[in-house]
C-alpha positions as CSV (number, residue, x, y, z in Angstrom):
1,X,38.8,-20.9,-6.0
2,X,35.0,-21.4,-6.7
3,X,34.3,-21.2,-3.0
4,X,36.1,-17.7,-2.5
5,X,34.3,-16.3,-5.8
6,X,31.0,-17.4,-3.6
7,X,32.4,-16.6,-0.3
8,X,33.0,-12.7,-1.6
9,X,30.0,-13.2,-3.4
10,X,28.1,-13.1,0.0
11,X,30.0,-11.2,1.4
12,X,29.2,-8.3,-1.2
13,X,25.3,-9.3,-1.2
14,X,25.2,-9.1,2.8
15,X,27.0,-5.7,2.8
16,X,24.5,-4.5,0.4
17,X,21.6,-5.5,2.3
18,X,23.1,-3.8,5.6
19,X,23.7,-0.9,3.8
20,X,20.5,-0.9,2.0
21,X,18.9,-1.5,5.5
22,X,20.8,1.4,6.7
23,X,19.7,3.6,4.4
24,X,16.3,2.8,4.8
25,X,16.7,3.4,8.3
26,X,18.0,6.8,8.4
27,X,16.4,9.0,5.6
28,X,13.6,10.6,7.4
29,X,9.5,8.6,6.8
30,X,7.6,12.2,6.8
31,X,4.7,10.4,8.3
32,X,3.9,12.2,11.9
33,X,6.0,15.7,10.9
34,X,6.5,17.0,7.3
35,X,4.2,14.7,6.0
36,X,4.2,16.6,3.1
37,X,7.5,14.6,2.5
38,X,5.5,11.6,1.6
39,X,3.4,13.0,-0.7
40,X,5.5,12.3,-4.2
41,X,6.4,8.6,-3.0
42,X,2.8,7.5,-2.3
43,X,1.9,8.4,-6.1
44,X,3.1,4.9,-7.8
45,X,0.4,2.6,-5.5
46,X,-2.1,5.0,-7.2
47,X,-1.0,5.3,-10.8
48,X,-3.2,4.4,-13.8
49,X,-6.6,5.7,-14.6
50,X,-6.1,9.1,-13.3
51,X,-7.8,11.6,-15.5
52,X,-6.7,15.4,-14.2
53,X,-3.7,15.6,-12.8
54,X,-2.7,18.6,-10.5
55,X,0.6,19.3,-10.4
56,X,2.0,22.8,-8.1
57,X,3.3,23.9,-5.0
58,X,0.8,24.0,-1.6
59,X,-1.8,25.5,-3.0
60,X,-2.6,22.3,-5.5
61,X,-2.4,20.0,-2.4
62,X,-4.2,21.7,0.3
63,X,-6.9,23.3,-2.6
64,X,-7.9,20.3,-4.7
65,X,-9.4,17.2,-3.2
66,X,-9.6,14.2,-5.4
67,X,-12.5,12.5,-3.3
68,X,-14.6,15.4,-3.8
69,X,-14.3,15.5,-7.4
70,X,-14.7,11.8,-7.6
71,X,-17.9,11.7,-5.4
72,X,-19.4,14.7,-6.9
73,X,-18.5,14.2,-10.8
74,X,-17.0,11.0,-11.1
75,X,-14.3,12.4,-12.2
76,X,-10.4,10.3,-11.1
77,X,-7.8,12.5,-10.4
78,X,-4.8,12.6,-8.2
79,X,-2.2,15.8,-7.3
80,X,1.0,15.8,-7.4
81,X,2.2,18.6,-5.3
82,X,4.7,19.6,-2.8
83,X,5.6,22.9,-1.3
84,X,7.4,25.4,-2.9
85,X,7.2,23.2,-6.4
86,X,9.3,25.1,-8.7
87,X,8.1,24.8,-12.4
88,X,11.0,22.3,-13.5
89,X,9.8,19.9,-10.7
90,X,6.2,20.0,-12.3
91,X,7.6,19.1,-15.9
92,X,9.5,16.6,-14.3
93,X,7.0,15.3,-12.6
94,X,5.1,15.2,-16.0
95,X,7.0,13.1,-17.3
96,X,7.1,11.2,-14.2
97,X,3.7,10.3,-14.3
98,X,3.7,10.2,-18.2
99,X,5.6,6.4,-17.4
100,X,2.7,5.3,-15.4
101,X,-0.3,6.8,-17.2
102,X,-1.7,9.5,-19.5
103,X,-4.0,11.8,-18.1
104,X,-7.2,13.5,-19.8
105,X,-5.7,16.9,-18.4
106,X,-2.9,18.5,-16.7
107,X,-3.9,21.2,-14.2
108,X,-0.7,23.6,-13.4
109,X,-0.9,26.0,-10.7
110,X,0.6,29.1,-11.6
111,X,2.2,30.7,-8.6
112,X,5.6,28.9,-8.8
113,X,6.5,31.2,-12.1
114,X,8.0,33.8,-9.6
115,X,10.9,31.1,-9.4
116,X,13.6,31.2,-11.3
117,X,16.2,29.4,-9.9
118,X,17.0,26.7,-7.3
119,X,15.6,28.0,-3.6
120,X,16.9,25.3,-1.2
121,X,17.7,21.5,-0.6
122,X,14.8,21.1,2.1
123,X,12.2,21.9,0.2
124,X,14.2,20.1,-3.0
125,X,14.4,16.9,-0.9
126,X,11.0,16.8,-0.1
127,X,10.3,17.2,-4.0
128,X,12.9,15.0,-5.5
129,X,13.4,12.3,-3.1
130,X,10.2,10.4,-3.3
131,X,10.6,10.3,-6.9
132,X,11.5,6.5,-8.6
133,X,14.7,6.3,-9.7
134,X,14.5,7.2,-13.3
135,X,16.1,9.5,-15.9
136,X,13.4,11.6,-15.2
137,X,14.4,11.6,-11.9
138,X,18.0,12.6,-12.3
139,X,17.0,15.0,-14.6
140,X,14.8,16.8,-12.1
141,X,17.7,16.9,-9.6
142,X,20.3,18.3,-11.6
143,X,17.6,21.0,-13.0
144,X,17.1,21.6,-9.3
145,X,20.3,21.4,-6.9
146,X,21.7,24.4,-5.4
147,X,25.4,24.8,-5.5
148,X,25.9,23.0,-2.1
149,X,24.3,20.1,-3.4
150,X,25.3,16.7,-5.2
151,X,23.9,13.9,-7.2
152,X,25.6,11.1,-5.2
153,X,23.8,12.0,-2.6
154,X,20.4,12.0,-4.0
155,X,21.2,8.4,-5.8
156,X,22.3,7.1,-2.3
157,X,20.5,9.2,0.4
158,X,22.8,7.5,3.2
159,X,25.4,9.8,1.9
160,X,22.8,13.0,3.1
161,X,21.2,11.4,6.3
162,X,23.7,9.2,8.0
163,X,24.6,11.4,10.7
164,X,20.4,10.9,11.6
165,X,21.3,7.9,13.6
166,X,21.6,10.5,16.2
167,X,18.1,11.3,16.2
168,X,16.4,8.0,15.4
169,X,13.1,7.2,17.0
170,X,10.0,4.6,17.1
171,X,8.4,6.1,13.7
172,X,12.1,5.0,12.3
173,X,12.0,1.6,12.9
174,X,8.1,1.1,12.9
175,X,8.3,2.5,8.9
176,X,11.5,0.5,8.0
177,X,9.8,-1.0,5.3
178,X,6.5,0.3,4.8
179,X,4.8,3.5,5.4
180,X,1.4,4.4,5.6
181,X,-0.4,7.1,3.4
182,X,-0.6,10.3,4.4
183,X,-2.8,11.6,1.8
184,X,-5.6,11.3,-0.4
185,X,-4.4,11.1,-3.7
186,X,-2.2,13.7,-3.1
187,X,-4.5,15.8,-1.2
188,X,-3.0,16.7,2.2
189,X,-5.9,17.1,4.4
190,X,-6.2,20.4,6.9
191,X,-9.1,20.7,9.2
192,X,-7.7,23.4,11.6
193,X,-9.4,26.9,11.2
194,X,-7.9,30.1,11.8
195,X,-9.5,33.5,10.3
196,X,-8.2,35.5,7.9
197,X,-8.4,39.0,9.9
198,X,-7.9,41.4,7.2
199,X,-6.9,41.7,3.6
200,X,-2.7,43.3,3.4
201,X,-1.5,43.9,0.1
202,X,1.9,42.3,-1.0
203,X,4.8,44.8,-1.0
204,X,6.0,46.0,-4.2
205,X,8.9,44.8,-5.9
206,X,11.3,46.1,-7.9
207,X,10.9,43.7,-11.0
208,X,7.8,41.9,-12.4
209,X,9.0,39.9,-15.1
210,X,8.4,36.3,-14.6
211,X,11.6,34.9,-15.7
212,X,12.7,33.6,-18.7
213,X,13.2,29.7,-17.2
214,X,9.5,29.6,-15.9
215,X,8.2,30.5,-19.3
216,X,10.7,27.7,-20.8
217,X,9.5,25.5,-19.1
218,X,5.9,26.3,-19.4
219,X,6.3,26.3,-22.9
220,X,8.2,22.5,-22.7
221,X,4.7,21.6,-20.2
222,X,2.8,22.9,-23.2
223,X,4.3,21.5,-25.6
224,X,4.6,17.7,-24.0
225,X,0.6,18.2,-23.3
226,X,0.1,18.4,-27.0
227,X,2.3,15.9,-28.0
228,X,0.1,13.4,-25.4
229,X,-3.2,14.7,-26.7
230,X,-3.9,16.3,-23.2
231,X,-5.1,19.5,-22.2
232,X,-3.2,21.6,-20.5
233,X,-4.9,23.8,-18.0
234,X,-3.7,26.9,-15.4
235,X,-5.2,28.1,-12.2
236,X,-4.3,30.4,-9.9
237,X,-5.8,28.9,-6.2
238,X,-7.7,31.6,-4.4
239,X,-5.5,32.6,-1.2
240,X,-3.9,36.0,-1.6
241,X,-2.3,36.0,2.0
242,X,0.6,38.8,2.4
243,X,3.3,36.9,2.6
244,X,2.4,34.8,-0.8
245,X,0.6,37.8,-2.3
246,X,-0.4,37.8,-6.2
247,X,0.8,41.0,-8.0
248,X,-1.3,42.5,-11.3
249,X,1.7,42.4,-12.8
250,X,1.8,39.0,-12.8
251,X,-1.7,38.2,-13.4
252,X,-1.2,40.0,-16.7
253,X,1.5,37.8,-17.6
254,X,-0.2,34.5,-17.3
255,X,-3.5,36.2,-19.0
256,X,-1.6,37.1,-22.2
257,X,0.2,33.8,-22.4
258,X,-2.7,31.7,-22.3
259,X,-4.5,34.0,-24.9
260,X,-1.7,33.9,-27.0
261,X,-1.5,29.8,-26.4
262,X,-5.4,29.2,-26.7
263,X,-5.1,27.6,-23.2
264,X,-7.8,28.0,-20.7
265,X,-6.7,30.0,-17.2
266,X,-8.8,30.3,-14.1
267,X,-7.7,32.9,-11.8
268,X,-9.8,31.9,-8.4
269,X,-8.7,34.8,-6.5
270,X,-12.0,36.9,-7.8
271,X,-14.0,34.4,-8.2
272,X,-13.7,33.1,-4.0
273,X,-17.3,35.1,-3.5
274,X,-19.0,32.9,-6.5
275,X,-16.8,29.9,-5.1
276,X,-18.7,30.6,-1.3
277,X,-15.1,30.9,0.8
278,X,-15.8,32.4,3.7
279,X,-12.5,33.5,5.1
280,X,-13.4,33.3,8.8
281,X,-13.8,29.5,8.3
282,X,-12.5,28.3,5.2
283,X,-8.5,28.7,6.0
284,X,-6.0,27.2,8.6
285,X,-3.7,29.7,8.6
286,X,-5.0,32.7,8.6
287,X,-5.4,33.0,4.8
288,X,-2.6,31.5,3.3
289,X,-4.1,28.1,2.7
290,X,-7.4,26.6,2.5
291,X,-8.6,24.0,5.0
292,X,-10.7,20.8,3.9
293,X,-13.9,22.9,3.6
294,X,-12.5,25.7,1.4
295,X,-11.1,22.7,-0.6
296,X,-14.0,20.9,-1.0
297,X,-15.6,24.2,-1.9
298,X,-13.3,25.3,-4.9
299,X,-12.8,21.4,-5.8
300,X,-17.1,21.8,-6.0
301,X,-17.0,24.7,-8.2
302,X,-13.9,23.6,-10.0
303,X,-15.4,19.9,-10.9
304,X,-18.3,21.4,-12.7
305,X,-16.1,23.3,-15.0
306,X,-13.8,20.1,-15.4
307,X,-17.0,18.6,-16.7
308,X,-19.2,21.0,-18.5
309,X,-16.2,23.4,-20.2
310,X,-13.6,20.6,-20.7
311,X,-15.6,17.2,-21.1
312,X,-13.6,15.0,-18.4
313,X,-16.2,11.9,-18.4
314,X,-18.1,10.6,-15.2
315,X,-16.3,7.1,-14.4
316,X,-18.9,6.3,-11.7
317,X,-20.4,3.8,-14.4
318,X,-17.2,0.9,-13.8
319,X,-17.5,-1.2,-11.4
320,X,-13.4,-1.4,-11.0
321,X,-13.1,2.4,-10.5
322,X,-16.4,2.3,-8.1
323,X,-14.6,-0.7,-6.1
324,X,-11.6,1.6,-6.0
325,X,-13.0,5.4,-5.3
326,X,-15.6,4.1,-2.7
327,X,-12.4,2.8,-0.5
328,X,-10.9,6.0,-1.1
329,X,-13.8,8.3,0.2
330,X,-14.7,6.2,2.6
331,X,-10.9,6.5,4.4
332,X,-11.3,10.3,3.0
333,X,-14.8,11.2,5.3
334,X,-13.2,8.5,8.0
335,X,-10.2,11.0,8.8
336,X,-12.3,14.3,8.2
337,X,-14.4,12.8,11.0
338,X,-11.9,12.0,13.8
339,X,-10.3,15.3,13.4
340,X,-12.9,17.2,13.0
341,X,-13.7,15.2,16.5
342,X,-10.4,15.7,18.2
């Protein structure tokens, strides 16, 4: 009898490491395509001591490098940001990060209060599924599935990707276990330029309001800050492009809530002149995104405020952090190079 109970035993524990392996094997690594895939997993190797925090859709991770403000102010930081980051995500990722570490300030970037509901699984997988399994974690998925969507399947990804074996390739079995880092404390670097060649203005919609979930959960962002002792501060990142445009009507929205709040709000949009953007150089894609020297510009400009209006401390003085930061800058200007190069 005892040998069955340790013959099923290991049986059970070798099915579960196949199936584990499986898993592993199928669900995609984001590290040569859609790296911005990787961005929420690579978080928990650089948790703790992280003074701002940046949390937001694109315009958080391709506008805010951490290097920069470290080299420049001494100031730690790291971004947690991943495209189309609807406001829920953020909070959740709040308290995420809340497990791990309590930051001096939370920087939110505004622009994902024109969503008020669930847009699709891609861009939800890419959120959700880098995430450590947590209740915070299944929170954020069941604030965020569409109706096509299931938990199971984000608690057991082979569920989702199995049918990948189909398109499995070298980066799959080369990342089986490990993957490298794609960013820079959650700064996605961009080194491509492409002008900006004119200016369009967003077409006009029929309603304005933000809705009533974004402020909810603004107000829950707000309120969590508090609770932490942290300072909770919104930005709006400078790119206006067409397609991503930022109405008045909006704009007036976030002013009056932050007055009404007593939180500070930086709307950079106005300000890219004062910040030195220059739009023929500054942007990847034609002005929908900033490239590393338009982030290292508003990351410049930004830091000084961080500092002189908000009082995050220079951390250059301990030797740990040094130890730490002068790795990460030095891998930071090492990759800037080479493309720059290529």
């Amino acid at each position: 009898m005892k040998k069955k109970l340790i013959c099923c035993f290991c049986i059970l524990l070798v099915g579960g490491i196949l199936l584990w392996l499986a898993q592993l094997l199928v669900v995609p690594k984001y590290m040569t395509s859609n790296r911005e895939g990787a961005l929420v997993g690579e978080y928990y190797s650089h948790a703790g001591a992280n003074d701002v925090l940046f949390l937001g859709d694109c315009e958080v991770y391709e506008s805010f490098t951490p290097p920069t403000l470290w080299e420049e102010y001494g100031i730690t930081s790291y971004v947690r940001g991943t495209p189309q980051q609807l406001i829920w995500q953020s909070y959740y990722l709040l308290e995420d990060t809340l497990r791990y570490e309590t930051p001096k300030a939370v920087v939110f970037n505004v622009y994902a209060m024109r969503y008020g509901e669930p847009q699709n699984e891609a861009y939800n997988r890419i959120t959700l599924d880098g995430m450590e399994l947590s209740p915070v974690k299944l929170r954020a998925v069941l604030a965020s599935m569409t109706e096509e969507e299931s938990l199971t399947s984000y608690l057991f990804p082979l569920l989702r990707f199995h049918s990948r074996w189909k398109e499995l390739g070298a980066e799959d079995f080369r990342y089986l276990l490990e993957r490298d880092h794609v960013s820079h404390n959650g700064y996605l670097m961009q080194t491509g330029v492409s002008p900006m060649e004119a200016q369009i203005a967003g077409t006009p919609l029929m309603d304005y309001a933000i809705p009533e979930i974004c402020w909810d959960y603004l107000n829950r962002m707000r309120d969590l800050c508090r609770e932490k002792g942290i300072e909770l501060i919104l930005v709006k990142a400078p790119t206006n492009f067409w397609k991503y445009y930022w109405y008045d009507e909006w704009e007036e929205q976030i002013v009056s809530y932050a007055e009404e709040h007593q939180l500070s709000y930086y709307n950079f949009i106005p300000l890219a002149e004062e910040i030195g953007l220059d739009w023929s150089v500054d942007t990847y894609d034609g002005g929908a995104h900033l490239n590393v020297t338009g982030a290292e510009k508003l990351t410049s400009y930004f830091g000084a405020i961080l500092r002189e209006d908000h009082g995050i401390a220079d951390r250059r003085g301990e030797e740990a952090l040094l130890l730490a930061w002068n790795e990460k800058t030095e891998r930071y200007r090492w990759e800037k190079t080479e493309a720059t190069h290529e």
